[in-house]
VONU-854927 format. One record per atom (N, C-alpha, C, CB): y negated, x negated, z; residue number from 1; residue in three letters; atom name. Coordinates in steps of 0.05 Angstrom, whole numbers, plus 5000, padded with zeros to 4 digits. Each point is the difference from the previous one (the first is absolute). Glycine has a CB too. Layout:
BEGIN
((Y,X,Z),NUM,'Ala','CA')
...
This chain:
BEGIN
((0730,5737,3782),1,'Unk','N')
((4980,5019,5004),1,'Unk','CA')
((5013,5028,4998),1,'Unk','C')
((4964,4969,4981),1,'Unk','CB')
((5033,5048,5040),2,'Unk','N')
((5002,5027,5003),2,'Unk','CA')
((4985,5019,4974),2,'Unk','C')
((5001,4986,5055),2,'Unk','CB')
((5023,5031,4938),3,'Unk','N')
((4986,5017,4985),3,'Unk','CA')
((4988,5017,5007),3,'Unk','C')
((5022,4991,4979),3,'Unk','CB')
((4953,5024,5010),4,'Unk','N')
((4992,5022,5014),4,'Unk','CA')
((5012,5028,4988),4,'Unk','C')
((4959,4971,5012),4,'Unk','CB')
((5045,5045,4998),5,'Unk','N')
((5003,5025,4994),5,'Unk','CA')
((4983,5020,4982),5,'Unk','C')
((5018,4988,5039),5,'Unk','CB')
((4981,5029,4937),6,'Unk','N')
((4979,5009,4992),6,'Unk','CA')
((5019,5030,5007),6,'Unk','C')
((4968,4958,4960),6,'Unk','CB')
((5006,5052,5046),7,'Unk','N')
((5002,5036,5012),7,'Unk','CA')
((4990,5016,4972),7,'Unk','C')
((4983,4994,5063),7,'Unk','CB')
((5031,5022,4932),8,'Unk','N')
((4995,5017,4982),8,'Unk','CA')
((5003,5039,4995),8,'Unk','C')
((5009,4948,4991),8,'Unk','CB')
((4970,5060,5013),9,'Unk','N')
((5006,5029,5004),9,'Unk','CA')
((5009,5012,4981),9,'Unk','C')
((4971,5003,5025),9,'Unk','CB')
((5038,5021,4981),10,'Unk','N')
((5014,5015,4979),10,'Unk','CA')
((4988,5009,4976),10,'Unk','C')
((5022,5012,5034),10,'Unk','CB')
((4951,4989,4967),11,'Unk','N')
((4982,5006,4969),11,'Unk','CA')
((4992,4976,4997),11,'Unk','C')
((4981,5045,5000),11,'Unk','CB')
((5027,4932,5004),12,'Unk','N')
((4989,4968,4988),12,'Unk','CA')
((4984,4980,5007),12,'Unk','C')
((5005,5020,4974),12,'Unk','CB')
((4985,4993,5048),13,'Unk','N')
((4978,4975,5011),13,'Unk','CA')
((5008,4982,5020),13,'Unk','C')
((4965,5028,4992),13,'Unk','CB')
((5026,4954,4998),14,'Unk','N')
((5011,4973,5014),14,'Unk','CA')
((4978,5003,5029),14,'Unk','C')
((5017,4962,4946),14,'Unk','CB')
((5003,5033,5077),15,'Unk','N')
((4980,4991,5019),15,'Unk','CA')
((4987,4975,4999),15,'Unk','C')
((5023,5026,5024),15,'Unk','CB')
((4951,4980,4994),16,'Unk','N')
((4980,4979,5001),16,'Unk','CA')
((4995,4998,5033),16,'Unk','C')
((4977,5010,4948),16,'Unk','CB')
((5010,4975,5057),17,'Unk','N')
((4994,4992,5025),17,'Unk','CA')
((4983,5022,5021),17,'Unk','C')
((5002,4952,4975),17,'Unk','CB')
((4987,5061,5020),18,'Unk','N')
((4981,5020,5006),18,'Unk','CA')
((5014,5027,5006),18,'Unk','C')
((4966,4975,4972),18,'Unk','CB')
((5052,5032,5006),19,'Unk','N')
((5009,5025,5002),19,'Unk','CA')
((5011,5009,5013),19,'Unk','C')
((4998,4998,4975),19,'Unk','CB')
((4998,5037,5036),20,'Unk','N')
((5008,5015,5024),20,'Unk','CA')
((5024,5013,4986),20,'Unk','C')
((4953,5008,5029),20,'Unk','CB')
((5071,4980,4974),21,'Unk','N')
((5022,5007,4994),21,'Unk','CA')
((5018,5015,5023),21,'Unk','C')
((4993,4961,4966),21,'Unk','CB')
((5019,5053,5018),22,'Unk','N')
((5031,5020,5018),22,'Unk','CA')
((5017,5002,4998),22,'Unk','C')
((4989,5019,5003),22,'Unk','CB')
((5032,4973,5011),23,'Unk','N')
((5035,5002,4994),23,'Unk','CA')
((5014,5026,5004),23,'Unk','C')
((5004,4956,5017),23,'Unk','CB')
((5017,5042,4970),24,'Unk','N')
((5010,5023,5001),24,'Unk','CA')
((5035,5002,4993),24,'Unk','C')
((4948,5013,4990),24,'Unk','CB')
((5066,4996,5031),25,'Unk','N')
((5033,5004,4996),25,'Unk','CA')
((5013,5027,5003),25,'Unk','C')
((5002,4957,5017),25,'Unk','CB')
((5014,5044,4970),26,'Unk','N')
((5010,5030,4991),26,'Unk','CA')
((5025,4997,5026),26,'Unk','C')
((4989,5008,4931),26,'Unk','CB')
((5013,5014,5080),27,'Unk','N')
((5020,5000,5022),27,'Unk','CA')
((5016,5029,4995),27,'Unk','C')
((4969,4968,5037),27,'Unk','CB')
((5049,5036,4977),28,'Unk','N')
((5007,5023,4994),28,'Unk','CA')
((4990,5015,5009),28,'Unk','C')
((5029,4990,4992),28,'Unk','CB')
((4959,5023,5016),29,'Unk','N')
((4976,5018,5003),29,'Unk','CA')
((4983,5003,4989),29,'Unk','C')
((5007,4997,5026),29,'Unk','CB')
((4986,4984,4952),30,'Unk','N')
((4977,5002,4989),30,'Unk','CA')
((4983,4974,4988),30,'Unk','C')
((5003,5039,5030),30,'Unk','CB')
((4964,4957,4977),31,'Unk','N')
((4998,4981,4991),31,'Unk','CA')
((4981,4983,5028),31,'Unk','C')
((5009,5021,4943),31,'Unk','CB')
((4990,4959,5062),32,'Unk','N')
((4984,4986,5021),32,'Unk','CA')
((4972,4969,4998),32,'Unk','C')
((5053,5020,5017),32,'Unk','CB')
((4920,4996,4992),33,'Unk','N')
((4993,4974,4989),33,'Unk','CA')
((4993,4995,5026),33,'Unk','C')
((4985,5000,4948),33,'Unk','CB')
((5006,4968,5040),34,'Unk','N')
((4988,4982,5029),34,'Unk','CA')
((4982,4980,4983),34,'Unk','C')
((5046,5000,5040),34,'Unk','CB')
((4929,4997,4974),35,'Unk','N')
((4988,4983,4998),35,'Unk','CA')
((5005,4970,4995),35,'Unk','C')
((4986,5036,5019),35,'Unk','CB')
((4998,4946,4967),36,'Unk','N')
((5012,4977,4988),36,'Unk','CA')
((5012,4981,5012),36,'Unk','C')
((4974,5008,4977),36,'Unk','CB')
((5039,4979,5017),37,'Unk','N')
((5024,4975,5014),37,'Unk','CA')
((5008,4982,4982),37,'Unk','C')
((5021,5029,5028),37,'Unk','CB')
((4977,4954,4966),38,'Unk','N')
((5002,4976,4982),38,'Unk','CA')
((5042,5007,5005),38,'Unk','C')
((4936,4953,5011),38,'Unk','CB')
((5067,5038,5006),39,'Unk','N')
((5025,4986,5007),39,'Unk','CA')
((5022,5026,4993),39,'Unk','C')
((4978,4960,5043),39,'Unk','CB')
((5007,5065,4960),40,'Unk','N')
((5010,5022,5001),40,'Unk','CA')
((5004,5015,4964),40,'Unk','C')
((4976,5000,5059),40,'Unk','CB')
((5000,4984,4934),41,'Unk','N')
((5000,5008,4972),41,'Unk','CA')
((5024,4988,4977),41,'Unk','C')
((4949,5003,5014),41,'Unk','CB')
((5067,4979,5007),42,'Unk','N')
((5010,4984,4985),42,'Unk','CA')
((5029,5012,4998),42,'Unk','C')
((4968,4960,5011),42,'Unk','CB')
((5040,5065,5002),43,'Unk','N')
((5019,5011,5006),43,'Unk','CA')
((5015,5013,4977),43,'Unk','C')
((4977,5003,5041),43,'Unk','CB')
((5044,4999,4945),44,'Unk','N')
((5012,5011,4978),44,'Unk','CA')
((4989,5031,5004),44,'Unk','C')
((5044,4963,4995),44,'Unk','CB')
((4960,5054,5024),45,'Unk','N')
((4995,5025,5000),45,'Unk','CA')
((4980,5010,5010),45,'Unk','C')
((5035,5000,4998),45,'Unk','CB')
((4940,4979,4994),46,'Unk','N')
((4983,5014,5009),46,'Unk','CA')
((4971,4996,4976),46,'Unk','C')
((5026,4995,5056),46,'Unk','CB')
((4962,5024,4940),47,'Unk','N')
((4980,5013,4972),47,'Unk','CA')
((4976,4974,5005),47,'Unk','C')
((5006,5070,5002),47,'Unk','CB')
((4974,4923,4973),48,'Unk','N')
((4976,4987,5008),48,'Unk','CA')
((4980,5017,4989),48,'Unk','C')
((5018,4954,5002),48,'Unk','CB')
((4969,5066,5019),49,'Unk','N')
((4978,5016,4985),49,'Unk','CA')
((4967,4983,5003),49,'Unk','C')
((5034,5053,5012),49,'Unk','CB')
((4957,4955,4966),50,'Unk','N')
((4968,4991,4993),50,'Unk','CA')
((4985,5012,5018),50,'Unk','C')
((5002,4996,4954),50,'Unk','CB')
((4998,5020,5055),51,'Unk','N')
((4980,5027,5015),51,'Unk','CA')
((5009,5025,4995),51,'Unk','C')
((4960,4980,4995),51,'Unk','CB')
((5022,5041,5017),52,'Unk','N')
((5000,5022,5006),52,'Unk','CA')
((5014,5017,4980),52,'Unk','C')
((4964,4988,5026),52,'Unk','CB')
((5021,5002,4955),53,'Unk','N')
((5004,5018,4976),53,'Unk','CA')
((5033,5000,4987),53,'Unk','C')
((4945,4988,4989),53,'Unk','CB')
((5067,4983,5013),54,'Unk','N')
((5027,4997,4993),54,'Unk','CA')
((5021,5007,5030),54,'Unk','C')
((4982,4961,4957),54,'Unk','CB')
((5009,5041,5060),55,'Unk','N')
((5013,5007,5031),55,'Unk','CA')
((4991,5039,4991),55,'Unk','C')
((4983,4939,5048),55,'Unk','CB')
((5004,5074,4945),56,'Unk','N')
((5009,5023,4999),56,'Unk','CA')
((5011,5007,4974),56,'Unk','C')
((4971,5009,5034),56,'Unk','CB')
((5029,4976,4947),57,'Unk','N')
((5031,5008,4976),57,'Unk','CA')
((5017,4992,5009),57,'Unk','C')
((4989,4998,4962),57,'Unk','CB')
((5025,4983,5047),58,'Unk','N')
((5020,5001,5012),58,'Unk','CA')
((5003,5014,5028),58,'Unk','C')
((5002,4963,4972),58,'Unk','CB')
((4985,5054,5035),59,'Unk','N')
((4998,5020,5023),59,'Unk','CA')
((5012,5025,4976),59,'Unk','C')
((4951,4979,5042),59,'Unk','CB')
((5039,5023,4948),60,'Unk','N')
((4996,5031,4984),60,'Unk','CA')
((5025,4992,4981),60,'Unk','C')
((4939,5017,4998),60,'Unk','CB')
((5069,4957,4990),61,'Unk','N')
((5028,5011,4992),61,'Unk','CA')
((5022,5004,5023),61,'Unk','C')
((4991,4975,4955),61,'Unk','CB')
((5021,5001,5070),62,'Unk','N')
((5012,5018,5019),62,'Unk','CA')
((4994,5026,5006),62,'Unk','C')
((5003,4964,5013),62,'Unk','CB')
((4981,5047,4983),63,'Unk','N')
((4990,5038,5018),63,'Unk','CA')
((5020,5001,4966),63,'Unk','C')
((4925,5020,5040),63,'Unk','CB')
((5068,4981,4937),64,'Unk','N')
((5012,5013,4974),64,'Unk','CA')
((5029,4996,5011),64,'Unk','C')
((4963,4988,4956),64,'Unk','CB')
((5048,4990,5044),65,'Unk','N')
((5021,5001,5003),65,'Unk','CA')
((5019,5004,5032),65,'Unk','C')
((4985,4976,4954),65,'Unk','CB')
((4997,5039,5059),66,'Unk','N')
((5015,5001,5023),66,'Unk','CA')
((5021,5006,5001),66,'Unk','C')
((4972,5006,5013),66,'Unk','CB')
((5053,5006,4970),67,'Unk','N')
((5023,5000,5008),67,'Unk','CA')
((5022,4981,4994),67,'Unk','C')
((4983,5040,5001),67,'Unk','CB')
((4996,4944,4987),68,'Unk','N')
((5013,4977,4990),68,'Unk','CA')
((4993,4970,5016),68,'Unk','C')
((5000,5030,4954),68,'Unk','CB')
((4996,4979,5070),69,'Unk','N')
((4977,4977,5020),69,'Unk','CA')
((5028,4979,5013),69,'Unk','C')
((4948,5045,5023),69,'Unk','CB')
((5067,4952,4962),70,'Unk','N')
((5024,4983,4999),70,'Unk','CA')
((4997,4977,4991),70,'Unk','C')
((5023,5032,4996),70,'Unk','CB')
((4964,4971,4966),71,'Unk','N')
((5001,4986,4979),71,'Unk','CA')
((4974,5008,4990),71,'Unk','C')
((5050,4996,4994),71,'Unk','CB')
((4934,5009,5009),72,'Unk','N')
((4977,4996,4993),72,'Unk','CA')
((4994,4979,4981),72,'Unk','C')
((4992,5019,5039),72,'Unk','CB')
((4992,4984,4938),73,'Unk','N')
((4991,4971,4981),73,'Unk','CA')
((4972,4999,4995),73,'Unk','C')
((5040,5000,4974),73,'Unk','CB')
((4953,4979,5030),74,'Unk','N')
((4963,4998,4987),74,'Unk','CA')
((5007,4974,4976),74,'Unk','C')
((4960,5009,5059),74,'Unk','CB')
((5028,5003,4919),75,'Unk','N')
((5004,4988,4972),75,'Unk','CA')
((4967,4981,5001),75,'Unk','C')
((5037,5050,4970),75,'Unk','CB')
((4978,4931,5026),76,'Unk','N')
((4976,4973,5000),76,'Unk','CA')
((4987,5001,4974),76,'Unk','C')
((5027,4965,5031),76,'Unk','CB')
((4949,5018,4960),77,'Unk','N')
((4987,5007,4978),77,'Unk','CA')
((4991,5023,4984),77,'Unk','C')
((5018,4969,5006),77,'Unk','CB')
((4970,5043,5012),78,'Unk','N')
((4990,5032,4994),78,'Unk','CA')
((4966,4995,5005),78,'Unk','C')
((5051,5034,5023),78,'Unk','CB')
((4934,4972,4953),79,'Unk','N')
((4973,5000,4999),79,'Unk','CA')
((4984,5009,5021),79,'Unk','C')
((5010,5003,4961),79,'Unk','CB')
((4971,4992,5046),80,'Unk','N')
((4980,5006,5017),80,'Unk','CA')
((5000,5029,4991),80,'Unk','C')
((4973,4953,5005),80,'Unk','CB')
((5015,5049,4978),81,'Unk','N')
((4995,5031,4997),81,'Unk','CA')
((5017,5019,5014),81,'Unk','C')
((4986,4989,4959),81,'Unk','CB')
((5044,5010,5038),82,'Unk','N')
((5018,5011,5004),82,'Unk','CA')
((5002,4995,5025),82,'Unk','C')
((5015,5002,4960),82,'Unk','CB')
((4979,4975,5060),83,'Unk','N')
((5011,5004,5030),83,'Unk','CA')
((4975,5015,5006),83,'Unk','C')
((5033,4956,5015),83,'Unk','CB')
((4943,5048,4976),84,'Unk','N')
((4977,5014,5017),84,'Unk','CA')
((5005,5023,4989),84,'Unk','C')
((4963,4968,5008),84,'Unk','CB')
((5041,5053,4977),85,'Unk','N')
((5010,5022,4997),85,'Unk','CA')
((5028,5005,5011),85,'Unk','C')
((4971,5000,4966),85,'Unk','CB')
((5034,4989,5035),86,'Unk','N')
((5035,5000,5023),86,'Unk','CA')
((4988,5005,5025),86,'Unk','C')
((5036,4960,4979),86,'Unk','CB')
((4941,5034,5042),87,'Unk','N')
((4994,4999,5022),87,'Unk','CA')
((4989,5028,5003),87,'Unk','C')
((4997,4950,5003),87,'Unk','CB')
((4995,5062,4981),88,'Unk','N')
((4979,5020,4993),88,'Unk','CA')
((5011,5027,5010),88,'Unk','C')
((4981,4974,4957),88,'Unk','CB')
């Protein structure tokens, strides 16, 4: 039996079947999202965002660190609170 994959965003929530999820990869230019892809999600360099709200903190830290749009980092396990004031 095939394992399944569990998707997990950067503030903690486990995907579920329903959810309008967003990907996202840091390139050198910056940062890039695309709409969901199972097969695509499975990619080493590429982000699993929850929604909107975690797709614009990780928008708004690339813009912080634009001169650093090389190496960019998004730090996993960071409270809700803190990614919705990060978007703000």
């Amino acid at each position: 039996m095939a394992a399944t994959p569990e998707f997990i965003c950067i503030c903690g929530v486990q995907k579920k079947v329903s959810n309008h999820w967003v990907l996202a990869r840091f390139t050198q230019r910056g940062i890039e999202f695309m709409p969901w892809d199972r097969n695509l999600a499975l990619s080493d360099d590429v982000i699993v965002l929850c929604g909107e709200g975690c797709a614009s903190a990780a928008l708004s830290r690339c813009l912080g660190e634009w001169n650093h749009a090389h190496s960019p980092t998004i730090p996993t396990g960071i409270p809700m609170t803190e990614m919705d004031s990060a978007g703000a």
